[in-house]
N, C-alpha and C positions, 0 to 999 in steps of 0.2 A: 344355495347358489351353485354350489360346486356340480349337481344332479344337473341343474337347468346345462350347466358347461356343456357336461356329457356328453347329456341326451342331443343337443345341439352338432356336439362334434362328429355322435353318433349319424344322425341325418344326411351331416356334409358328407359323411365316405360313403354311405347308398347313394345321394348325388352323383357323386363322383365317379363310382362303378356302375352306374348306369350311364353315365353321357361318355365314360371309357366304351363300355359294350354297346350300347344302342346308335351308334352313328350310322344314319342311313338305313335305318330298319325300317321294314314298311312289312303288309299286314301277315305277311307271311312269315318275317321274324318275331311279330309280334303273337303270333299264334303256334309256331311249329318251331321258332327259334331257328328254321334253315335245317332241321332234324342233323344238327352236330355238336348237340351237346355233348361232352365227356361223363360217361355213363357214372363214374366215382364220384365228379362233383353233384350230379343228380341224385345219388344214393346217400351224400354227407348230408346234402341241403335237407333233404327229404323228410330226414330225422327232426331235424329243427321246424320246418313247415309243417310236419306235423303234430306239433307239441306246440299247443296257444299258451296265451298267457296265463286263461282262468288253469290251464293244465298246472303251469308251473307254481299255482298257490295251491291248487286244490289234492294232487296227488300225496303229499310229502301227509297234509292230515285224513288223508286214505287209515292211515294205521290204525287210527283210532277208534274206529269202527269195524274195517275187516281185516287188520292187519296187513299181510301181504299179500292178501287171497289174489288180488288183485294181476300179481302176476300168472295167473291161473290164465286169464283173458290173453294177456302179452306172449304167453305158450302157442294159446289159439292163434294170435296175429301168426306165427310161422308159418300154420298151414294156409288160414288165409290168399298168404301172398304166395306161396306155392301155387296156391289157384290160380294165383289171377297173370304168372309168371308162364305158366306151360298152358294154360286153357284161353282166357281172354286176350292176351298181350297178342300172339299169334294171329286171334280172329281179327283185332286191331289193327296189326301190321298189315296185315293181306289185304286187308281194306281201303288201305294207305289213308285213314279218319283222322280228321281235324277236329272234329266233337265226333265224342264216344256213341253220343245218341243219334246219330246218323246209321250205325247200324241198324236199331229201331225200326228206321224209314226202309231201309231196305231189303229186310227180312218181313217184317210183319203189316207195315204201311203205315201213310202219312197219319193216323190219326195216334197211333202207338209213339210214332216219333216226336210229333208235337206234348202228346201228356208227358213222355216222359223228358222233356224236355224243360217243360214248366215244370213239372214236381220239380227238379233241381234249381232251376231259375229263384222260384219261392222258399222251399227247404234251405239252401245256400245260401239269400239275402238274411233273413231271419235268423237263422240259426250264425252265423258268423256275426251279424250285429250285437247278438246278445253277448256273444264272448266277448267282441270290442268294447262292447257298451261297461261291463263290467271290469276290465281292465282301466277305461278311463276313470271308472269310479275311485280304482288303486291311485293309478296317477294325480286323480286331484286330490286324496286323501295327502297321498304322501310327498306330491311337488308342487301344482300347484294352488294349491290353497292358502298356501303361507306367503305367495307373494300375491294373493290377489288376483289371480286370473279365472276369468268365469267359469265354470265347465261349459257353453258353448263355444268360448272359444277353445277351449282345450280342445274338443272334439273336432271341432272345423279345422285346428293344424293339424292335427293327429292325421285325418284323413288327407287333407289337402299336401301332408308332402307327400302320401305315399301315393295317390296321382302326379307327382311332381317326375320322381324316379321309376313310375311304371306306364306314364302315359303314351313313350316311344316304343320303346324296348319291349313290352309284356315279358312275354314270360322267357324271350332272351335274358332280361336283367334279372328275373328271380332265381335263375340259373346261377349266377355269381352272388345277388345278394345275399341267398336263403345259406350259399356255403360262408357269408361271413358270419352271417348273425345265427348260425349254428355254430361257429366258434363263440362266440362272444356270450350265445346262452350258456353253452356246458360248462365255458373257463368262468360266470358270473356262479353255477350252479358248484362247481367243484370247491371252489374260493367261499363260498358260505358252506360249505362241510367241512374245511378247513379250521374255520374260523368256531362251529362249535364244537366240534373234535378239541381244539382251544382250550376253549369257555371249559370242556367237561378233564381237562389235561388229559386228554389219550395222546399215545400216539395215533400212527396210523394202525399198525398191529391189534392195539388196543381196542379202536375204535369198531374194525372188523369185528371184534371174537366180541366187542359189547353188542352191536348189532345181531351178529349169528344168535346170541345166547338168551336174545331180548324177548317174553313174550309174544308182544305186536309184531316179531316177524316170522310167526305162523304164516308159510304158505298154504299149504294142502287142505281141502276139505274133503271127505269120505265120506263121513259119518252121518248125516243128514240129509238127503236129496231134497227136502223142501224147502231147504235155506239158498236164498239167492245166490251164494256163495261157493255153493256144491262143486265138485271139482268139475264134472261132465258138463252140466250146465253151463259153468266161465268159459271152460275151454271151446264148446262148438261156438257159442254165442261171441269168443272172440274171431275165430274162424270167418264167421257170418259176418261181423262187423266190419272186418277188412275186407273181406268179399263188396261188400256193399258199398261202404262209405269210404271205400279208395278206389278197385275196382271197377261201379259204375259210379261212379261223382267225377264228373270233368275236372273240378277245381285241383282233384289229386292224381290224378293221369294226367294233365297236360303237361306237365314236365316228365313224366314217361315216357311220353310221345314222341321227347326232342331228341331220342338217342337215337345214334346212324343207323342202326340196325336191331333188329328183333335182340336177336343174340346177345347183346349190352343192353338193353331196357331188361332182359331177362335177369340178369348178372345186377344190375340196378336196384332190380327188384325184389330179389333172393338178400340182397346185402343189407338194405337197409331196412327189409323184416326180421330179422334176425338181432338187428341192431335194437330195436323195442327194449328185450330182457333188459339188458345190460343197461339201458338208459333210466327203465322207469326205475329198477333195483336203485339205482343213485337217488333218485326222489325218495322213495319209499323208505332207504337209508337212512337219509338226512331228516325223515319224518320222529324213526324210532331215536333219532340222537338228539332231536328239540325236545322225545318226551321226557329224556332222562335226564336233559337242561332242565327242563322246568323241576322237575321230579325234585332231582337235585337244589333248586335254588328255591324247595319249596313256595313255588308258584302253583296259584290254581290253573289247570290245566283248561283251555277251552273248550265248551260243550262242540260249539262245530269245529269239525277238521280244518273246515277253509281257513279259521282264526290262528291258527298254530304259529305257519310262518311270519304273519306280518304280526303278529303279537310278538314275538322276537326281534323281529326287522323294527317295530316300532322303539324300542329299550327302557318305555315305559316302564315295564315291570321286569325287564332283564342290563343290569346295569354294566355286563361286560360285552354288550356289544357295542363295536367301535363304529365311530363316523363314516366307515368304511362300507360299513355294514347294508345300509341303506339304496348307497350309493348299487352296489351291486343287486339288489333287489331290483329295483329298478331296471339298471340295466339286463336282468336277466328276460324278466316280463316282458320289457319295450322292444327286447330281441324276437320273444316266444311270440308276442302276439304281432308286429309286425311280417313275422315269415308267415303266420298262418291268414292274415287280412288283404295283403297284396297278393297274394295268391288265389284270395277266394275273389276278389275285385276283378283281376285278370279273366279269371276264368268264366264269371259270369258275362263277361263283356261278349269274350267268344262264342259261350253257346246262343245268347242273342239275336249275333252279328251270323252267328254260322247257320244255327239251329231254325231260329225265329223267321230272323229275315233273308237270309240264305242268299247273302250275300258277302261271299268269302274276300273278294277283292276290294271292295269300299273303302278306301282310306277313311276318306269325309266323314262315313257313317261310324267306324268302329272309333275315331276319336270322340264325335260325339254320343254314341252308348257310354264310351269308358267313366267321362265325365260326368253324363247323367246317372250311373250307377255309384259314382262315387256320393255324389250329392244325396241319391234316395237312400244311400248306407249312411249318411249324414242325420236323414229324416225320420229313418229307422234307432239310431241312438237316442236321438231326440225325443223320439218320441216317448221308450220305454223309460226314458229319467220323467217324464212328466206323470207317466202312469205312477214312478214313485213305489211303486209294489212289489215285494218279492216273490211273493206266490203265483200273484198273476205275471211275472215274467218266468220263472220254475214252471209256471203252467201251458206259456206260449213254447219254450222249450222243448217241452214233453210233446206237444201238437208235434213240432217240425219233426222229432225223431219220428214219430210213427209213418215220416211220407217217406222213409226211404223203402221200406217193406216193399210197394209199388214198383218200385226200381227193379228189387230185387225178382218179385212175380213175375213182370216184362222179360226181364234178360233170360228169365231162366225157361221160360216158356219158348221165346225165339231160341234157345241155344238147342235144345233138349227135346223138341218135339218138332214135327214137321206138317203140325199144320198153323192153318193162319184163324184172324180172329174177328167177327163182323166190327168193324172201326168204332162206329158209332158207340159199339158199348164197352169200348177199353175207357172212356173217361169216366163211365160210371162204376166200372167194377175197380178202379185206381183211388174212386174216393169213395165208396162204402167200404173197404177191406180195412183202413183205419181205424174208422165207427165201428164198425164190427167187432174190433180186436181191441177197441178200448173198454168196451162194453163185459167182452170175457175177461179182459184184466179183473175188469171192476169186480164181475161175479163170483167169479176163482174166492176172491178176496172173501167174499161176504157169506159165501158158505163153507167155502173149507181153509180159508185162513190163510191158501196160498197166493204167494204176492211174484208176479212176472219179474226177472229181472233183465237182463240181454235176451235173453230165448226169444222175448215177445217180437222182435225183428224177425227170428224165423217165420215162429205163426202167423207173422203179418202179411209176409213175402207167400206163405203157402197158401194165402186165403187168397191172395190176386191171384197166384198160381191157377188155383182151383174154379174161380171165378172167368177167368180167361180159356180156360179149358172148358167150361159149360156153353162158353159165345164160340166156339168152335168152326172153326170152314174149311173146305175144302181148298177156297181160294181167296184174295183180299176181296173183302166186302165192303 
């Protein structure tokens, strides 16, 4: 009961800081926020919008499989956002762009604009539903099921209040909420390090020099270049991955967009890459202090990582966690996964409303997009609890990541070369560069045993590349 409070009370203060900040917004605050946002509260939020909910189960049992390699990747996000701070942020600004993929249209023309407009459109539904969907699975496991509530209506509140506090405001309100419920994730995240720090009687000193001294928090890998894990590997493939899926993904530039000027989305954007280390270190922490809980309370440790934390959280098989315990699980999740759903909701509204119908002024139209996308993110959860299967949602998964490749081909062809590309066959060469590069995965696999891990985004991104560079012109075709 006391969770149902929370979460409840939880809800009322995003109500509340949104009909604080959204009075009198119309489409322009709802898409550009009035570009004055305070570049600090965009660079704290940021953190949090970026870190869902499946993040905040799944990283902490990262350990037990690569240990900390993982920070390998969060090195790469540095340069990343270097990138996309001094090279794309720039081309943005000059642009004065409301959707990122309006460049697209204007460098290489309307057919380049529209695919890549739709890869994100489809990529971004999908791919964000499957996080939500798998969070509400957490939520009815662990609130409500005990009192009885269906998981269709779980999922229909779930969504529907977060239509409730973004339907005026976009992404002016996500500007303020994403800075609370990134308080409320890290103080939910810090406060269960606390608490098995506790359980295992360290101090804090303690706890430190048990982490530093711990097996699983091997960072570096040298020694093997065909392990996914390899240090060059993690690090370009995270470079690539912020490149791409912050970069060019509307859903994570639209609030870069709201800063007054180049110069503070720049500072926004250098801050809150940097900020990655230090964050995931805290997950990845609290992952090595669960195993030495369990280790210690000779508990069998769980085969998958994702079962670590909520096999803890649960107390079934760990008797010193407190009532408390739960409560802040919870609340860390419904933080995690809310900054990252209302933000993907927003942003697909815009490139729609921008992109699609290109119609930036519509009042009429962008309330009713917002709605309707909220409902098909409804039909979208819906759907994957009836498919009932884990592989084939792991498998729809794997699909979506391989469209951002496409993204990545586009931008890098418009930025880096100066010629243009006959239209007609950018939707073709944007969906065979996928198949193609699922196809090498596979084979890699079958005759030399090696398995793609991040990288596969580069070769994806350079198959469009190269692809888009064979449909060649002199001028729009």
């Amino acid at each position: 009961m006391w969770i149902i409070i929370t979460i409840l009370a939880y809800f009322f203060v995003l109500l509340g800081i949104s009909r604080l900040v959204a009075r009198r917004a119309d489409n322009r605050a709802f898409f550009r926020a009035g570009r004055r946002s305070p570049w600090y509260m965009v660079a704290f939020g940021m953190v949090g919008a970026s870190i869902s909910g499946v993040t905040f189960v799944s990283v902490p049992g990262m350990v037990l499989s690569s240990q900390m390699t993982y920070l390998q990747v969060c090195l790469g996000f540095i340069v990343g956002y270097l990138v996309i701070a001094f090279l794309l942020l720039p081309v943005y600004y000059k642009l004065n762009l409301t959707s990122i993929y309006t460049y697209l249209g204007q460098r290489l023309g309307m057919s380049s604009y529209k695919t890549g407009a739709w890869f994100f459109l489809v990529s971004k539904m999908v791919g964000a539903a499957v996080k939500f969907y798998v969070v509400c699975l957490i939520l009815q496991q662990f609130v409500f099921e005990a009192v009885g509530v269906p998981f269709v209506v779980n999922v229909l509140s779930m969504v529907l209040l977060i239509w409730f506090y973004t339907r005026k405001g976009g992404v002016r309100t996500l500007v303020f909420t994403d800075t609370f419920q990134t308080v409320c994730l890290f103080s939910a995240l810090l406060l269960i390090i606390y608490m098995v720090a506790q359980a295992l009687h360290y101090s804090l000193a303690d706890a430190v020099r048990a982490v530093a001294c711990d097996a699983h928090s091997r960072i570096f890998e040298f020694s093997d270049w065909r392990s996914p894990f390899y240090f060059w590997k993690e690090f370009l493939s995270g470079a690539f991955i912020v490149i791409v899926m912050t970069g060019l993904d509307q859903d994570m530039m639209q609030k870069n967009l709201t800063c007054r000027t180049l110069r503070e989305a720049q500072k926004d954007m250098c801050s809150y890459g940097v900020a990655f280390v230090p964050a995931n270190l805290l997950f990845l922490s609290l992952g090595v202090l669960l195993v030495q809980l369990f280790e210690q309370q000779g508990v069998d440790i769980p085969v998958q990582g994702d079962q670590l934390l909520p096999m803890f959280v649960k107390g079934e098989l760990m008797p010193l966690s407190s009532q408390l315990l739960p409560l802040l699980f919870v609340l860390g999740i419904v933080a995690a996964s809310f900054s990252s759903a209302d933000s993907a909701l927003t942003s697909l509204t815009t490139s729609y409303c921008v992109d699609i119908r290109q119609k930036v002024d519509d009042e009429k139209l962008r309330k009713g997009v917002h709605l309707v996308i909220c409902l098909l993110f409804v039909a979208f959860i819906l759907m994957f609890h009836a498919l009932n299967s884990k592989s084939l949602i792991d498998a729809i998964y794997t699909i979506v990541s391989y469209t951002y490749g496409p993204l990545l081909g586009l931008f890098a062809f418009g930025l880096f070369t100066q010629k243009y590309v006959r239209q007609r066959l950018v939707p073709v060469v944007c969906l065979a560069s996928p198949v193609i590069c699922y196809f090498i995965a596979a084979t890699t696999v079958q005759l030399w045993n090696y398995h793609f891990g991040y990288e596969l985004l580069m070769l994806n991104g350079l198959l469009t590349f190269i692809g888009l560079w064979m449909c060649r012109c002199s001028k729009t075709q």
